[in-house]
C-alpha positions as CSV (number, residue, x, y, z in Angstrom):
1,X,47.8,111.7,44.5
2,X,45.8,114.3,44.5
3,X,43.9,116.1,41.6
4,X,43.1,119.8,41.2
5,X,40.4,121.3,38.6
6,X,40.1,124.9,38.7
7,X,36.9,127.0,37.2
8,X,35.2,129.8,36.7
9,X,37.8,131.9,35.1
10,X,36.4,134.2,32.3
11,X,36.6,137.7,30.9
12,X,35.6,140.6,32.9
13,X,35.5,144.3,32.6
14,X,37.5,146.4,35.6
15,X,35.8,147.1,38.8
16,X,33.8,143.4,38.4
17,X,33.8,140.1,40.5
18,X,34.7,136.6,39.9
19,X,34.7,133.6,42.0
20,X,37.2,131.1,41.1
21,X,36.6,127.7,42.4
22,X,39.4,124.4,42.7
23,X,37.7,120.9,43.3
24,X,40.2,118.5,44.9
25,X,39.5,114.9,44.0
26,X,41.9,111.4,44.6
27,X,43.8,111.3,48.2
28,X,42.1,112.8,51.2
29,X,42.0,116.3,51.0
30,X,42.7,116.1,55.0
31,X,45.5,118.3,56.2
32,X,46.7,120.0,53.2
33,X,46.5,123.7,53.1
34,X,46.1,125.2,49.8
35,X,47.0,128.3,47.8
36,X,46.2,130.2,44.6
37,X,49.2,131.5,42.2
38,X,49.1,133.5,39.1
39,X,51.1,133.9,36.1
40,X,50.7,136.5,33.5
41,X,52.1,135.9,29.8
42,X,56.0,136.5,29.9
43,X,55.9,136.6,34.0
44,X,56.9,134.2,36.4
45,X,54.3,133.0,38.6
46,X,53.3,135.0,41.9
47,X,51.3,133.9,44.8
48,X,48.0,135.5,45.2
49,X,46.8,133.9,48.6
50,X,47.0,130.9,50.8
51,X,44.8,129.0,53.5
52,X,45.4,126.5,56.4
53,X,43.7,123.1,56.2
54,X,41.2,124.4,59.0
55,X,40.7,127.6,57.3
56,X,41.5,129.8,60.5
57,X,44.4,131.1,59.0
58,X,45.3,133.3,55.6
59,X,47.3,135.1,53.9
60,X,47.8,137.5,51.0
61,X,50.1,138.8,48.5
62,X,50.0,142.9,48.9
63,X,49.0,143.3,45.1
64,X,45.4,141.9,46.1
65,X,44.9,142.4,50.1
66,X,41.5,144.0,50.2
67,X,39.9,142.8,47.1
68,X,40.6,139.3,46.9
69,X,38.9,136.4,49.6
70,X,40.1,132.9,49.9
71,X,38.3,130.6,51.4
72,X,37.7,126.7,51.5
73,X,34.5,124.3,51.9
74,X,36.3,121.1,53.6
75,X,32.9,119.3,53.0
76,X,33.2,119.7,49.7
77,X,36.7,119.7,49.1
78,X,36.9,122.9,47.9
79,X,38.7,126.0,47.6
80,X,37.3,129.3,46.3
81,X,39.0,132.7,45.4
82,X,36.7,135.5,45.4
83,X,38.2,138.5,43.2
84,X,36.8,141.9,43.7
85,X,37.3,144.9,42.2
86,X,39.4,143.5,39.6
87,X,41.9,145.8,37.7
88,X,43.6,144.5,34.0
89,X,47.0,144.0,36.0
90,X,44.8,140.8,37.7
91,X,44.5,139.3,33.8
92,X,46.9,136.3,34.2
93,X,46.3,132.3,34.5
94,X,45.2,131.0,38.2
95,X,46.4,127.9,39.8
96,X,45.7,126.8,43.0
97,X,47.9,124.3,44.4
98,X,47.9,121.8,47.5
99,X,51.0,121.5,50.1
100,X,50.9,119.0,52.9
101,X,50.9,121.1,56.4
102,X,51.1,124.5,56.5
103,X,50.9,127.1,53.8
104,X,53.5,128.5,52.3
105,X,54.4,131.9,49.7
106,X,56.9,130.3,47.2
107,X,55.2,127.8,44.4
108,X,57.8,125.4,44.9
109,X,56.9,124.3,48.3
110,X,53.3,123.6,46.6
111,X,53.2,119.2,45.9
112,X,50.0,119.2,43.6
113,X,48.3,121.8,40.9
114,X,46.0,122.0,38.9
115,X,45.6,123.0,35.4
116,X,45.1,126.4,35.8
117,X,42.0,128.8,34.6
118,X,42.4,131.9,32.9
119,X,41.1,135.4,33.9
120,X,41.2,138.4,31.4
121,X,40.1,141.7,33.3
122,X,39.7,144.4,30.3
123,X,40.2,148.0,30.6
């Protein structure tokens, strides 16, 4: 099993920054690539961005290509989403969410989450 904790959601005005952060804890965090989904209030949830294990290889969903950064300390057992130049349409709950192997687009490939954090970009 594998536990997620997500952080460093908050409230932000448009145009700022946030890092998000996910700790993994429990099984090894060895060989599973991870990604980061939203969901906004009556929405379903959409993937933002995804990572391999080694961190050579990304990917991200059109809506935040060029503002958002995902990256991973494997050290640490961490994954980070760095939001920039956020716009009110990025206000939604964040998840990140392990899968064993590759990465994949669609949530339901995704084995653990965490609890989610939320981010509120105001106007």
């Amino acid at each position: 099993q594998v536990q997620l904790v997500e952080s460093g959601g908050g409230l932000v005005q448009a145009g700022d920054s946030l890092r998000l952060s996910c700790a993994a804890s429990g099984r090894t965090f060895s060989g599973y690539a991870m990604g980061w989904f939203r969901q906004a209030p009556g929405k379903e949830r959409e993937f933002v961005a995804a990572i391999t294990y080694s961190g050579y290889s990304t990917t991200y969903a059109d809506s935040v290509k060029g503002r958002f950064t995902i990256s991973r300390d494997n050290a640490k057992n961490t994954v980070y989403l760095q939001m920039n130049s956020l716009k009110p349409e990025d206000t939604a709950v964040y998840y990140c969410a392990g899968i064993r192997g590759y990465f994949s687009t669609s949530a339901s490939g995704y084995n653990y989450w965490g609890q989610g954090t939320q981010v509120t970009v105001s106007s």
